[in-house]
N, C-alpha and C positions, 0 to 999 in steps of 0.2 A: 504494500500500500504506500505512497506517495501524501507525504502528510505536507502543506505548503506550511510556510513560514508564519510565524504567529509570538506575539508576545507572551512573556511567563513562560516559567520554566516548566508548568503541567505541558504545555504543547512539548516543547524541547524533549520532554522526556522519552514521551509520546514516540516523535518524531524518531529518536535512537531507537526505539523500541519494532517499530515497524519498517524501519528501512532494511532490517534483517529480511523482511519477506520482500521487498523490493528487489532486492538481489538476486532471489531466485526465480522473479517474475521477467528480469529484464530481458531475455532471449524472446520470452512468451510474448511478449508487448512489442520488440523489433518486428516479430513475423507477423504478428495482423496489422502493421499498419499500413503496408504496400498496399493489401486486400480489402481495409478500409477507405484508403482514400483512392483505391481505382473503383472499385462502389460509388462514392461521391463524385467523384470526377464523370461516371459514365451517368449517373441520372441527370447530373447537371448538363452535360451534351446532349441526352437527348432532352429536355428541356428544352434545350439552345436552338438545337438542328434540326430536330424531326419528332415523329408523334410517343406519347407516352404512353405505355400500358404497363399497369400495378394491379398488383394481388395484395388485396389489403384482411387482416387474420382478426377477427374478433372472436371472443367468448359467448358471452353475457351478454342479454338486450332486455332490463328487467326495471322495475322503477322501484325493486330491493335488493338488496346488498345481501347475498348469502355469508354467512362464516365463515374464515378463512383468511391469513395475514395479506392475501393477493386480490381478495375479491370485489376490494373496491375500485383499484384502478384496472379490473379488468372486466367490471359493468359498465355498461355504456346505457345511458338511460332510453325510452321510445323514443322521446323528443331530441336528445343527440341524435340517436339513428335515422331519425325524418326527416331534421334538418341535414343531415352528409346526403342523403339520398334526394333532398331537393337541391341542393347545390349541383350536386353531380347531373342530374338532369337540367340544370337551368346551363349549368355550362357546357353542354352539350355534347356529355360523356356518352358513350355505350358501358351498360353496365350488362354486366356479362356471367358466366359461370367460365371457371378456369379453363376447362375443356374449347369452348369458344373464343377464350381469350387467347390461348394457345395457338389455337387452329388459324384465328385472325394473324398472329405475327410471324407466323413462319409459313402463313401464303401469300406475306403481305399487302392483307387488306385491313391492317386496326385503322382507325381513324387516327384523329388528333388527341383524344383522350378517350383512354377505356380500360376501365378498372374491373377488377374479378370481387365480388365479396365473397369472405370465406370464412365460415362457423365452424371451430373448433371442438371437439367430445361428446357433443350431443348433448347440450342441457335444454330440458324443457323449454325454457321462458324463450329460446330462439323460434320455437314451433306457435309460440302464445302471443308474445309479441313485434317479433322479427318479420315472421310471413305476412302476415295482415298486412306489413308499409312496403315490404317488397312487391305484394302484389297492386297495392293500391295506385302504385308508380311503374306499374307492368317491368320491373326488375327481375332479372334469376340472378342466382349464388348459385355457392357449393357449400354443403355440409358435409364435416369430417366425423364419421361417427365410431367410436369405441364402441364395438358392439355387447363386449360384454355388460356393459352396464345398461345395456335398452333393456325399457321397462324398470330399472329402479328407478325410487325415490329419486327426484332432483333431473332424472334424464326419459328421453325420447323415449316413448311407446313405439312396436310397430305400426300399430295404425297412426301412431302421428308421421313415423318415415313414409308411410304409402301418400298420406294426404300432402307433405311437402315434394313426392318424386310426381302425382298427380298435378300438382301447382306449376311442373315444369323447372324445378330443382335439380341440380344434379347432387347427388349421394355418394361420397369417397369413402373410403375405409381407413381408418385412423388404429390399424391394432385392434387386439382385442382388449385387452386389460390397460391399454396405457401406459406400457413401460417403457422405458429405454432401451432400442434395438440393440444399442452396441454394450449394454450389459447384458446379453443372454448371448449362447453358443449360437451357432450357424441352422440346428436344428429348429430351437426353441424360436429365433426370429421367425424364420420361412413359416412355425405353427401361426404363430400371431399375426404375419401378414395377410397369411392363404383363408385361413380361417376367418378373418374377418372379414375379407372381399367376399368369401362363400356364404356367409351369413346376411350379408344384403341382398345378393343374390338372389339367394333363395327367397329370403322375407318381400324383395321387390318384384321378382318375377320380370326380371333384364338385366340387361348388365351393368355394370361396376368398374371405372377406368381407371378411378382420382384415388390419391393417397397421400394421406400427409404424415411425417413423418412427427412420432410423438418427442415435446419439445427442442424436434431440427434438428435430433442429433443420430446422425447416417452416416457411411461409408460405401464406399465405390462396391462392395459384397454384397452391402443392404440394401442396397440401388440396383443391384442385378437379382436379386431377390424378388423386389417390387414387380420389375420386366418381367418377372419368369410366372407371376401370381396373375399376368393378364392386364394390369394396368399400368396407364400410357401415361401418366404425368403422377409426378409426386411433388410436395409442396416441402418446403424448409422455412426457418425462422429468420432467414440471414434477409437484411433488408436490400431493397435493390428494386429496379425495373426489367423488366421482361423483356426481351431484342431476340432477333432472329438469330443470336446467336448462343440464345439460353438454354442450358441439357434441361428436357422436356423430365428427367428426374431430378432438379434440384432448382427448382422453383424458386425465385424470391421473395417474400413479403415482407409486410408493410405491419405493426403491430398497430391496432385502434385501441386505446385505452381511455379510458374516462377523462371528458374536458378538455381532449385534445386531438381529437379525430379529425374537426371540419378544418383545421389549422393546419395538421399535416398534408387533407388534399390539396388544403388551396398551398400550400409551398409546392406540393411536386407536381400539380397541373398547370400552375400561374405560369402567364406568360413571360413578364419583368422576371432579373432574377429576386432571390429567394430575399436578399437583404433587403431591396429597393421595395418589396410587395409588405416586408415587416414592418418597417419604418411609415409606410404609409397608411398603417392600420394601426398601430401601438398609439394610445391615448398620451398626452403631454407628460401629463401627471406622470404613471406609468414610466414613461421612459425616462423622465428625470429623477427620480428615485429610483433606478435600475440605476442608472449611471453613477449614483452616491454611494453604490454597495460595492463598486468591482474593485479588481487588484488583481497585478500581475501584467504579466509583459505582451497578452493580448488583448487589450481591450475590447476590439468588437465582439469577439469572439465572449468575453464574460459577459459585454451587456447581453445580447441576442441570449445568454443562456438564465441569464437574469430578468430580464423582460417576460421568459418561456415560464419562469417557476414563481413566479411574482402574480403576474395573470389569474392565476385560478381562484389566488386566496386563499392558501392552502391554511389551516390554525395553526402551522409552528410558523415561527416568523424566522425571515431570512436575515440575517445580519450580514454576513458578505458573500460574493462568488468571488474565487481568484483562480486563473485562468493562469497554468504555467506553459508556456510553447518551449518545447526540448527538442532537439534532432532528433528523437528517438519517439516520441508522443506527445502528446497534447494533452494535457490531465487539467479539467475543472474538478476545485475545492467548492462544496457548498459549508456553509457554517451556520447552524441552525440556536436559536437558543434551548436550552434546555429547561428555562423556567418559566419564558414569556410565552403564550399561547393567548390566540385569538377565540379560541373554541376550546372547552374540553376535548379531550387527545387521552387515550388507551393506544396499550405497543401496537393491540392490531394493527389499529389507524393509521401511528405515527408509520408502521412499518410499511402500511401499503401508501403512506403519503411519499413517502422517502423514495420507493420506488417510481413511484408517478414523476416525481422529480426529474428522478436520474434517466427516465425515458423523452422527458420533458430537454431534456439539456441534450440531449444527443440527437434527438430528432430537429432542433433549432439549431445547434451547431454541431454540421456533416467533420469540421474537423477535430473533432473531438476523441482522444481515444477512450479515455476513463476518467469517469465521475466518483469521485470521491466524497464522503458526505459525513459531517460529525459534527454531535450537540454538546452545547460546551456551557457548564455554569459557574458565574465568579464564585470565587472564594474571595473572601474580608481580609483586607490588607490595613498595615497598621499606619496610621499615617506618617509621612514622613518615609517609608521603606522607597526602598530604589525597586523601580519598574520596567525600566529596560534596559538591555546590557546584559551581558556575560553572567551580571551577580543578579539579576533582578528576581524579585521575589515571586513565586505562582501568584496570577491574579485569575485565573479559572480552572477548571475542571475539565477534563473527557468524559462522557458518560455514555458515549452514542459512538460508534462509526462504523463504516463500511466502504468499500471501493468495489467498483462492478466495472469491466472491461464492455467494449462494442462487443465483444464477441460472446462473452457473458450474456450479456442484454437481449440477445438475440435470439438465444438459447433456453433459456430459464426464466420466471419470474422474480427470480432468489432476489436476494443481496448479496451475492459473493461473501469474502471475508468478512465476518461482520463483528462487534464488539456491544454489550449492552452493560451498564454500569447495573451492578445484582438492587441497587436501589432508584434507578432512574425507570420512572412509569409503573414503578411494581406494585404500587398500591392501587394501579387503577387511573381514571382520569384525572390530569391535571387541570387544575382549573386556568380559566383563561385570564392576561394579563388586562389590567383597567387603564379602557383609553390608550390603547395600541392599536396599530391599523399597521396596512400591507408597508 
């Protein structure tokens, strides 16, 4: 973890303490940056040059928040989902199923904009509230369905898969159990590929082409696996656009997570680029309080990630972004408080806020490699003690921190390395501070 620069000797210490894992991270962080920024470089050309098509990955489409530390920024509420789907039709996307979107790029016929939506595991509330605005705006998707769990509690019935494949849905096979292919043997995948494509199958009475792979994580075996099960496109979590030059098994998408869906289409469908289209939508306010919080030797680069995390009004309050640019990565610090809160905050919260954050800062800034994020509360200094310098006295606390890579992000919901203070949020809600705003 990459701890930036910070007064008090709590940070300092900190700082020695984690740069131990820095070191063995450093190879890991050289090799995805090439992969990262030819990612950003190739959306932004076709931005630039020619037309765009996105596979964009949702969960959740519910107007409640199920249990679980990920479940909030990975609900999208109806009315988010209506408005991305009236945008997309006002600006004059085809909205597609993958299979289509596919078919369109590599006969090239996509338009100028044409997007795939694509539902993830099969949770009921996509079939309760997701269908109804698809069809109401005559849209198809694709659903990735874990067959083992159709029919429980929280997920898809058969008769709800017949009534979305009847809607003119396409239906992929997402596994059966949801596990991670590249932790089971060579047998045990091909059971949970074959097996779950044969279960729609059967249950739909047609065929089955689409597969995504459960959380993005595949190999060039489990990719020949896919081909050998019958199906012609598989989807991944690595973000990017679709060109005629994309293996039709290693998909890219786009994550939609809560409060910041309609923002990321309009960045990678906008005509202007991506900075010129922010700057002309961020409110005064807004962007001059973003610009009082940054640090570090990138400035645009922290406001744009600071403008992104500021936006939504998260309850923990942000006190700085610092934004370090190295030969080697580009690492934004968030710095959150640990005692000021706008709203009451439980870990679940703070933990799914934290994430929404760090999706929030990488999706606003393409150069970014890892977001690093930590809550810090003063400690009581005596007056008169020296506060900065070599000798200066701790004037705050770590309580909070975590670092997640682009590639991380991509992959999992998690927090990477993460750190919680055994007394920070442990009794529950914090209460929020009086007469603090964004």
């Amino acid at each position: 973890m990459r701890v930036l620069r910070q007064a008090g000797k709590g940070h300092r210490l900190f700082r020695e303490v984690v740069l131990i894992a820095r070191a063995a991270r450093r190879l890991f962080i050289a090799a995805i940056v090439c992969a990262v920024a030819a990612s950003a470089r190739g959306i932004a050309a076709e931005r630039e040059h020619g037309p765009v098509a996105v596979i964009f990955m949702y969960h959740h489409v519910s107007p409640t928040v199920l249990p679980g530390p990920y479940a909030r920024a990975l609900t999208v509420t109806p009315q988010e989902f209506a408005a991305q789907l009236s945008w997309l039709r006002t600006k004059g996307c085809r909205i597609a199923t993958v299979d289509e979107l596919v078919t369109d790029v590599h006969g090239g016929q996509r338009g100028a904009c044409e997007a795939a939506l694509t539902f993830d595991d099969g949770y009921d509330d996509v079939a309760t509230y997701a269908l109804p605005l698809l069809r109401q705006t005559g849209a198809r998707a694709t659903f990735y369905i874990a067959t083992g769990f159709v029919g429980q509690s929280g997920h898809v019935s058969v008769r709800q898969l017949r009534a979305l494949a009847a809607a003119g849905m396409e239906i992929g096979a997402h596994t059966v159990h949801h596990v991670d292919l590249m932790t089971l043997d060579r047998m045990q995948a091909r059971r949970e590929i074959q097996e779950s494509a044969a279960s729609l199958r059967r249950w739909l009475h047609g065929p089955v082409t689409a597969f995504a792979y459960p959380a993005g994580r595949y190999d060039a075996a489990v990719a020949q696996d896919v081909a050998r099960a019958g199906l012609a496109t598989a989807v991944t979590t690595d973000p990017g656009g679709v060109s005629p030059a994309s293996d039709s098994y290693a998909l890219p998408r786009y994550r939609i997570e809560r409060g910041s869906g309609l923002s990321l289409m309009q960045a990678l469908f906008a005509v202007a680029p991506r900075a010129a289209a922010a700057a002309a939508t961020v409110p005064t306010t807004l962007a001059h309080i973003a610009h009082e919080r940054i640090a570090g030797n990138a400035p645009d680069v922290a406001e744009a990630v600071a403008v992104a995390i500021l936006a939504p009004r998260f309850p923990e309050q942000v006190l700085k972004v610092h934004v370090l640019a190295l030969p080697s990565a580009t690492v934004a610090g968030i710095v959150l408080s640990g005692v000021k809160f706008h709203a009451p905050v439980d870990r679940r919260q703070f933990a799914g806020d934290v994430r929404m954050m760090i999706d929030r800062a990488m999706q606003a800034a393409p150069a970014v490699d890892e977001v690093d994020v930590w809550a810090t509360v003063p400690l009581p200094v005596v007056a008169g003690a020296q506060v900065s310098g070599d000798y200066a006295v701790p004037t705050s606390r770590t309580v909070f921190s975590c670092a997640v890579t682009r590639m991380q992000a991509a992959g999992t919901p998690g927090l990477g390395l993460t750190y919680w203070d055994p007394t920070f949020l442990a009794a529950g809600a914090a209460a929020p501070a009086q007469g603090e705003h964004v």
